[in-house]
N, C-alpha and C positions, 0 to 999 in steps of 0.2 A: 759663714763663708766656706766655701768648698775647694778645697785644696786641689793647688795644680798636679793632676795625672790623678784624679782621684777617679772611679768608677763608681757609673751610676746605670743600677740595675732596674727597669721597667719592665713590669710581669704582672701578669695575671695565670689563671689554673691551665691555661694553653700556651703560650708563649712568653719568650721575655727579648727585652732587647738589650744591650751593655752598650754602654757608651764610656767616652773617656775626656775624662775636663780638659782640657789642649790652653785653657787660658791659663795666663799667670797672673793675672790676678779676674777676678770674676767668675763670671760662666759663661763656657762655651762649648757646647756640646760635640763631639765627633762620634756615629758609633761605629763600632768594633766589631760587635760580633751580631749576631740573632740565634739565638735561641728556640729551638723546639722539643716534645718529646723523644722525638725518634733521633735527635742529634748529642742526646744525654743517653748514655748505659745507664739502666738501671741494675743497681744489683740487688737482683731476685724482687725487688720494690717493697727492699726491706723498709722496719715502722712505717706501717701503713697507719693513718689517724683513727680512733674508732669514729670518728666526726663523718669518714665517706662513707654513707653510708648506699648512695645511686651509684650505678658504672660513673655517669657522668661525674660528679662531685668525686667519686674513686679517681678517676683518673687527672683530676685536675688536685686532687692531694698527693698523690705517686709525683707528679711534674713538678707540686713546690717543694717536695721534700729531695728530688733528684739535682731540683736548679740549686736550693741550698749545699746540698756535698759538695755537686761544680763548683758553686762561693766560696764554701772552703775550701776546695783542695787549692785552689784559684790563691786564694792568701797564704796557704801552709807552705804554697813552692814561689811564695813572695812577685804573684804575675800582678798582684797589686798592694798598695799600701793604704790606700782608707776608699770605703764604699756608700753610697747613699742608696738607698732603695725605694720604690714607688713600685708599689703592688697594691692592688685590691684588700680590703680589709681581710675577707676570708684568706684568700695567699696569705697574704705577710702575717695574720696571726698560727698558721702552720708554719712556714718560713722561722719563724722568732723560735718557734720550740725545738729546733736544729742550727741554731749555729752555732759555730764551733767558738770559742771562746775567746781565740786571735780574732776569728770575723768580729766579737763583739766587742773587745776592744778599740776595734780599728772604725766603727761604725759611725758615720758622720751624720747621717742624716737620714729619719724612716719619715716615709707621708701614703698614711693610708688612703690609695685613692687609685681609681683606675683609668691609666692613662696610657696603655698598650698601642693604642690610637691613634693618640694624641703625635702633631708635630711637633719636633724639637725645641721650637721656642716655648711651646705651651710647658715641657719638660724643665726647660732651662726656668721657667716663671714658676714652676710649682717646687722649687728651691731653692729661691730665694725667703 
């Protein structure tokens, strides 16, 4: 079960969308924000993976390790208190190897699967 006011992050190497559980008890999705590269600073696009190795795949590694810091910083100044995330397996196995350690305390729920796409209910169903 996914805690009321929890955030749940849907991303793939271009985009992510944050949403926020508004239920009190179950799921029910609201989002918040949208996410893209040019709305994340990167600074300087420090740890780059040696895994990118195309611009493409390069810049869709720069994105999940930029969306990661957001996540943390996101928890470090307490703008949320537990997260679920759905990213694509390649995202979220780069994702995984940056979170800060609060994020991974706090982590409710990962489902490798890409659903950037996907309507909110398809969201809300791939978390249960």
């Amino acid at each position: 079960m996914l805690p009321h006011n929890a955030m749940v992050v849907v991303a793939d190497g271009h985009s992510a969308k944050i949403f926020r559980n508004v239920a009190k008890y179950g799921i029910e999705l609201s989002e918040t924000h949208h996410v893209t590269p040019a709305s994340l600073a990167s600074p300087a696009h420090m740890a780059i993976p040696d895994e990118a190795a195309a611009n493409s795949d390069h810049d869709e590694a720069v994105f999940a390790v930029d969306l990661t810091h957001h996540l943390n910083t996101m928890m470090l100044q307490n703008d949320m208190d537990d997260v679920a995330i759905i990213a694509d397996p390649s995202t979220l196995g780069i994702m995984r190897k940056h979170y800060h350690k609060e994020l991974q305390l706090r982590l409710r729920r990962e489902v490798a699967k890409t659903m950037t796409n996907s309507d909110v209910r398809s969201v809300q169903t791939a978390l249960n």
